[in-house]
C-alpha positions in Angstrom: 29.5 19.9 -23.4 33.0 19.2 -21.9 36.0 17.2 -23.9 35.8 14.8 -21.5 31.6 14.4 -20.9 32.0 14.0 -25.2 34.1 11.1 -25.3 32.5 9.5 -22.6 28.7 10.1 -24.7 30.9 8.5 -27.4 32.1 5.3 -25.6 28.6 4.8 -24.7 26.7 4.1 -27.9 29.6 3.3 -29.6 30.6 -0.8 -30.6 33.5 -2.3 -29.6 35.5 -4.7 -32.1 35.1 -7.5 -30.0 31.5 -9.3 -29.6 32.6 -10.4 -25.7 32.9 -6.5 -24.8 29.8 -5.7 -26.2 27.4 -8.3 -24.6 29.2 -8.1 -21.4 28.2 -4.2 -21.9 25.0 -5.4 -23.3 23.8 -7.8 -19.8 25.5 -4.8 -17.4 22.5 -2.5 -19.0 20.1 -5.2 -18.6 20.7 -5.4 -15.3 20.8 -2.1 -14.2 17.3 -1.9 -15.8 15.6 -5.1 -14.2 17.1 -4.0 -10.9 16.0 -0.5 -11.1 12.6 -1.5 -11.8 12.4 -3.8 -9.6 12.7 -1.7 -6.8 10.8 0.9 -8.3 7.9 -2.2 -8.0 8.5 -3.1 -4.9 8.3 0.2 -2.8 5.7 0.9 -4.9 3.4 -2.1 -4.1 4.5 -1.9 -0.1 3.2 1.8 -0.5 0.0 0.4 -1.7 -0.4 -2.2 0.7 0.4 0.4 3.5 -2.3 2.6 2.2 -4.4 -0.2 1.8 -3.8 -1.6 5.4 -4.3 1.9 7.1 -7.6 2.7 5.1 -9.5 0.2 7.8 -7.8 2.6 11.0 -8.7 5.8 8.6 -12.6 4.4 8.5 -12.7 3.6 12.1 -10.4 5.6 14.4 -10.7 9.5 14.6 -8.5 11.8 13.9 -7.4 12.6 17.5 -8.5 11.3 20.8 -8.3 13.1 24.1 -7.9 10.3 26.7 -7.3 10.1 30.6 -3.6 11.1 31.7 -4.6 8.5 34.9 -7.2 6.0 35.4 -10.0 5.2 32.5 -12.3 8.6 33.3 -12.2 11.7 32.4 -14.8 13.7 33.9 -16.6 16.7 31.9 -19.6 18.5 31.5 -21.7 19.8 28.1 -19.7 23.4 28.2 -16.5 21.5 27.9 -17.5 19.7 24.9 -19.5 22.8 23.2 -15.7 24.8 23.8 -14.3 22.2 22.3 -16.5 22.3 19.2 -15.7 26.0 19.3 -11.6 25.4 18.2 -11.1 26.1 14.9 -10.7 23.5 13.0 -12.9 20.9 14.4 -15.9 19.6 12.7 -17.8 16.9 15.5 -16.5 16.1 18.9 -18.5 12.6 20.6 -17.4 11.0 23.6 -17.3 7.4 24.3 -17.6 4.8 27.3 -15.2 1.6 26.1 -14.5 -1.3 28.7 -13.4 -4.8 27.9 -16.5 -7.4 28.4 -17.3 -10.9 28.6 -19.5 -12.0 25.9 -21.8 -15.6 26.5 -24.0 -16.8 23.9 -25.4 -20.4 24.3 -22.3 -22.6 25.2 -20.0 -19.8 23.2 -18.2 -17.1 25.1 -15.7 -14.4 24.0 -13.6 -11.8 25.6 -14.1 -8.3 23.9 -14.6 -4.2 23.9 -18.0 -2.9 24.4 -17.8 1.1 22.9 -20.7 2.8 23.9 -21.3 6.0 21.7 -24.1 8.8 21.6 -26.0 9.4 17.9 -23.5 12.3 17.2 -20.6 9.8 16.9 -21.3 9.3 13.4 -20.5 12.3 12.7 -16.7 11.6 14.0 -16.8 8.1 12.6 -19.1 6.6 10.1 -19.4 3.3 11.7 -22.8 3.2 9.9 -21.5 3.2 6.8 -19.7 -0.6 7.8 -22.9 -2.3 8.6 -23.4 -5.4 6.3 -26.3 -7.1 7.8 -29.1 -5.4 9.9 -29.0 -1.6 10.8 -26.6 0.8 13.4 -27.8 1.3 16.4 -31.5 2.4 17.6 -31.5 5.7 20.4 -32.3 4.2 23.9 -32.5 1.2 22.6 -30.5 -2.0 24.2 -29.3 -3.5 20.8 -25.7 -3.9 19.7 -23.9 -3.8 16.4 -21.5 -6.5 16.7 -18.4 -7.4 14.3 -18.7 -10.1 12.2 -15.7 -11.8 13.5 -17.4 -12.2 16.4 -21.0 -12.8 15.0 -19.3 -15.9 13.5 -17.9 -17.1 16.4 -20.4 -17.0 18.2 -23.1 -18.0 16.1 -25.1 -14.6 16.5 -28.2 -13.3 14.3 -30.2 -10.4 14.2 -32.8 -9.8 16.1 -32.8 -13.1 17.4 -34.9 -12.5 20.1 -35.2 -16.2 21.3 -31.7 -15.9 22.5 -30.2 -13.0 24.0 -26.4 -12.0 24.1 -25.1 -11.8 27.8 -22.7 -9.2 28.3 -20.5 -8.9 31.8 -18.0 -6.9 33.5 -16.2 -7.6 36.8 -17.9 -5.5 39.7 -15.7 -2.9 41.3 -15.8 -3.4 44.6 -13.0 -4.2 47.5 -15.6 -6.2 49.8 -15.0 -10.1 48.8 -18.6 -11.4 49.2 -18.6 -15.2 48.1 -22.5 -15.2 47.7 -23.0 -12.5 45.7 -22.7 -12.3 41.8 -19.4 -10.9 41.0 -20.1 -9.4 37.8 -22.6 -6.7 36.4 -24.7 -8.2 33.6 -27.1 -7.2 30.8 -28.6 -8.9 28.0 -28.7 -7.5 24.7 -29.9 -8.4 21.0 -28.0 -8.1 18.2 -29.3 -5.1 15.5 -27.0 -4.9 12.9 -23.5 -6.7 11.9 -20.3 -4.8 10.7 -17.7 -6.1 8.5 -13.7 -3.9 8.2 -10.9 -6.3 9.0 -10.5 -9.6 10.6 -9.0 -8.1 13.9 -11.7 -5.5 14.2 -14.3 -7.4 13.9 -13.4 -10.1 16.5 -12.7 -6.8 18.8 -15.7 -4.8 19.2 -19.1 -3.8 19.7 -21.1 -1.3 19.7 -24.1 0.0 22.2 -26.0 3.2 23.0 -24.2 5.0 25.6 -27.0 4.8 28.6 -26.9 0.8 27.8 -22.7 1.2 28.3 -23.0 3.6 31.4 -25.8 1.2 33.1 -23.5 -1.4 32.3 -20.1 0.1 33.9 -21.8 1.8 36.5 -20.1 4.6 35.1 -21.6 8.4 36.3 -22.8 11.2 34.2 -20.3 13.5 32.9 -18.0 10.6 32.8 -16.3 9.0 29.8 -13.6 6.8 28.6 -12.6 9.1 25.9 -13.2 11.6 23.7 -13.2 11.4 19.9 -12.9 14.3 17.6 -12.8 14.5 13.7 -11.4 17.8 12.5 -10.5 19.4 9.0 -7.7 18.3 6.7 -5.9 21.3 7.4 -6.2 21.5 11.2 -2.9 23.4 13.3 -2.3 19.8 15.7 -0.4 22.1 18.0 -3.2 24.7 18.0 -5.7 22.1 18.9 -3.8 20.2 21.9 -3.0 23.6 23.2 -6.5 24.8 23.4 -8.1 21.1 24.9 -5.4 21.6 27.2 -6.4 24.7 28.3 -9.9 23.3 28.6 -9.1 19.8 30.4 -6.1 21.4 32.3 -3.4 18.4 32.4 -4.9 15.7 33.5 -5.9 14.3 29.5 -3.5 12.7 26.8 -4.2 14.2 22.9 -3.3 11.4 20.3 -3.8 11.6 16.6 -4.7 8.4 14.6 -0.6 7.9 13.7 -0.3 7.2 17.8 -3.4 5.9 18.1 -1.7 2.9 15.6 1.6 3.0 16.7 2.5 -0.9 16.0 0.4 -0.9 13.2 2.8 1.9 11.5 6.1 0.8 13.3 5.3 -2.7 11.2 5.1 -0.9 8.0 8.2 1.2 8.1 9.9 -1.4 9.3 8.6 -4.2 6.1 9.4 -1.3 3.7 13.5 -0.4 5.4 13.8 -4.2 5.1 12.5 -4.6 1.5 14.3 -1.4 0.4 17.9 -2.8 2.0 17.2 -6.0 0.3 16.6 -4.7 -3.2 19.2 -2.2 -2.9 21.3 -4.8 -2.0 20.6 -6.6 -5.6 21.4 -3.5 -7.1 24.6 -3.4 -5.6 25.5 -6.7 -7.2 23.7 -5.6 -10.9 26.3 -2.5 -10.4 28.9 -5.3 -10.3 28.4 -5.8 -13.8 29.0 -2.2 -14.6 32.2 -2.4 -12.7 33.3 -5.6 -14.8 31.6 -3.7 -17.9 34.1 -0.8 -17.2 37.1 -2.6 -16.5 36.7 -4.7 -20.0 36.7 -0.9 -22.3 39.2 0.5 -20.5 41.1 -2.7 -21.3 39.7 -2.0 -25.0 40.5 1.4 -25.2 44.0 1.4 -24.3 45.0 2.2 -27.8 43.1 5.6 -27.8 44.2 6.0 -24.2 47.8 6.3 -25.4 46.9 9.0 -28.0 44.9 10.7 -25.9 48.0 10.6 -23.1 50.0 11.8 -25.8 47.9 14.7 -27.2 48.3 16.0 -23.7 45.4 15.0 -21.5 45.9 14.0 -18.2 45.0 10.6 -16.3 42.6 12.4 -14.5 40.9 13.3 -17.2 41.0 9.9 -18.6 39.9 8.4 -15.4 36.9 11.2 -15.8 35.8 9.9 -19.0 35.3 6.1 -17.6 33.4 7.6 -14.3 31.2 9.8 -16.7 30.7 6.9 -18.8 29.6 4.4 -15.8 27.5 7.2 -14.7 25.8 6.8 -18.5 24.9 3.4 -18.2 24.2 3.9 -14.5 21.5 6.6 -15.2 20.3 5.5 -18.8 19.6 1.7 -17.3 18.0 2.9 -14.1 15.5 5.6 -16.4 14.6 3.4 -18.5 14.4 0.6 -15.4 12.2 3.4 -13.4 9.9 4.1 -16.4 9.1 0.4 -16.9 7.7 0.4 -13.5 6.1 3.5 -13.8 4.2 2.1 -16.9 3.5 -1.0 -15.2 2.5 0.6 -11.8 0.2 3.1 -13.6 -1.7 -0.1 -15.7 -2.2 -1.9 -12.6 -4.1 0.8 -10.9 -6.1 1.9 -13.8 -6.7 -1.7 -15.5 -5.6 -4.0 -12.9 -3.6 -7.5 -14.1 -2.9 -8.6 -10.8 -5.1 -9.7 -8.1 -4.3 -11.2 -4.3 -4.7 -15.0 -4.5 -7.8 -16.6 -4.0 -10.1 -13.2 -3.9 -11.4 -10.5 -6.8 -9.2 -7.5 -5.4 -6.6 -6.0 -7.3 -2.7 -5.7 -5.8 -2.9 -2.8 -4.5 0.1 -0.2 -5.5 0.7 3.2 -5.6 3.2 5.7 -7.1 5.1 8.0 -4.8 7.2 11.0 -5.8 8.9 9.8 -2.5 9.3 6.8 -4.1 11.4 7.9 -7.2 13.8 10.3 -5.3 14.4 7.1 -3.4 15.3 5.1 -6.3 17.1 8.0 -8.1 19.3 8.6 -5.3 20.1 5.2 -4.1 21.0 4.9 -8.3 22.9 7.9 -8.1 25.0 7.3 -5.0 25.9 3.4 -5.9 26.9 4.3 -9.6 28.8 7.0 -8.7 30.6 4.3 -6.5 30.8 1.4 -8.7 31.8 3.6 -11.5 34.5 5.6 -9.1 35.8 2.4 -7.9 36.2 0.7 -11.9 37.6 4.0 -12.7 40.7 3.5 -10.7 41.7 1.0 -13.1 43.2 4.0 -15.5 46.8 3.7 -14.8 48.4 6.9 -14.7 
């Protein structure tokens, strides 16, 4: 251990003579520790919620979906499909047929998405596994599985077969015929209910493809899109080369991060802002370790001199009050981020706080990603703050 790094380790857990010094050194260590762990807390429940808020697009989208470059088609045949099972790395491939529908019920109505799947789409997404009331889907059967938003809305049951759910789409056709019906229509009953999020569940519904084809007037061979679930360890790159090779150009790959771009852009964006404005309170808790600073090298002028005398330049001097900044900056923010460790770890294991009004625990997470960010943004503003106080060594 240097000279200097020795005095400094001194001035820290030493006591100054006067009381003032000591508290004012006292509420600077405070601070640093409240502020550390408060944004230690903070990035650590907006991790939480973000997990917590993608976990309903992880359940229901796919992990990549292979969708029309132009137009809603994409035309294909069973080979296509079977090569793409073939890539390495994929475990089911389903496609889908998904239009936006009118939905009439009674005196109710609703705009929605009618997604018609095959039985093998389960094994991309296990929609079956969100069905609250009633069952999934029947083969060749005309039932839907419709959210719950919309259930409620609409004042749906199951199999209620005294009223059936009238489902439309606007005809495709160029010839304006005032007499005939402009919209293709089928009537449905209601199987099973599903229950993820609000918005998902006033969104969709779900049918056996040959009810969604007769209902589009869609062709064979012909599908909205294409939905594939693959490994954890897939090669992305490997896989869009190779359905490109099998599609040609005329298909766009996404994965479930562009599949929910909003969704994500949101929560980046709430965490930047909640991370600029709690680094922005630990900016002003560093104040205090600038004021703390300023008030012992004001106390230790009397060593200063004998130290100036004995030789040792103001450098070094000015060195011993940065090193000692960088002590309270580092000792304050530990023991600030192991607070919130403590308390992050407790409230996932044996959860003490719960979202108002419901039964489910805050949700929060601890990141690795997290503590760099906190030690660095710690590291980089003390090493300011203490730099800056520092100056205050006259030569």
């Amino acid at each position: 251990m240097s000279v200097v790094l020795r005095i400094a380790w001194r001035y820290f857990f030493s006591k100054s003579s006067q009381t003032v010094i000591n508290r004012i050194n006292s509420i600077a260590l405070v601070v640093i520790v409240v502020a550390t762990a408060s944004l230690m807390i903070v990035l650590s429940a907006f991790s939480g919620l973000k997990a917590f808020g993608l976990s309903f697009s992880n359940v229901f989208d796919p992990d990549y979906r292979i969708l029309p470059a132009q137009g809603k088609a994409i035309f294909t045949d069973s080979l296509s499909l079977n090569l793409l099972k073939e890539i390495e790395g994929v475990e089911a491939v389903s496609p889908i047929l998904e239009e936006k529908v009118f939905l009439s019920f009674d005196d109710k109505s609703q705009v929605a998405y009618l997604k018609g799947v095959l039985p093998d789409y389960l094994s991309v997404v296990p929609a079956d596994s969100l069905v609250v009331v009633g069952e999934w889907l029947i083969p060749d059967s005309s039932g839907i599985v419709t959210g719950y938003g919309i259930a409620s809305a609409m004042g749906l049951g199951v199999y209620d077969y005294s009223s059936f759910l009238n489902i439309s789409i606007p005809k495709k056709t160029s010839q304006k015929n005032f007499r005939q019906n402009p919209f293709y229509a089928q009537k449905a009953v209601t199987v099973g209910l599903y229950q993820i999020s609000e918005d998902i569940d006033k969104k969709y519904v779900f049918s056996n493809m040959s009810f969604a084809r007769s209902l589009f007037q869609y062709p064979l061979d012909t599908y909205s899109a294409i939905e594939i679930k693959t490994k954890q360890n897939v090669s992305s790159k490997n896989l869009i080369q190779k359905a490109y090779k099998i599609f040609g150009e005329n298909i766009v790959i996404k994965d479930r991060i562009q599949l929910n771009t909003a969704l994500y852009k949101m929560l980046n964006t709430e965490n930047i802002a909640v991370y600029l404005i709690f680094t922005l309170v630990l900016i002003i808790a560093l104040f205090n370790v600038v004021g703390a600073l300023v008030m012992m090298i004001l106390d230790k002028k009397p060593q200063m001199k004998i130290l100036t005398a004995m030789g040792t330049p103001s450098s070094s001097l000015r060195k011993i009050f940065f090193l000692l900044g960088m002590l309270i900056s580092f000792f304050g923010g530990g023991l600030g981020i192991i607070i919130a460790s403590v308390a992050i770890i407790i409230q996932q294991n044996y959860p003490f706080l719960y979202v108002p009004g419901t039964s489910l625990p805050y949700p929060v997470r601890w990141e690795f990603e997290n503590f760099l960010l906190v030690f660095f943004t710690l590291a980089i503003l003390g090493a300011i703050a203490s730099g800056w106080a520092s100056r205050g060594v006259k030569k």
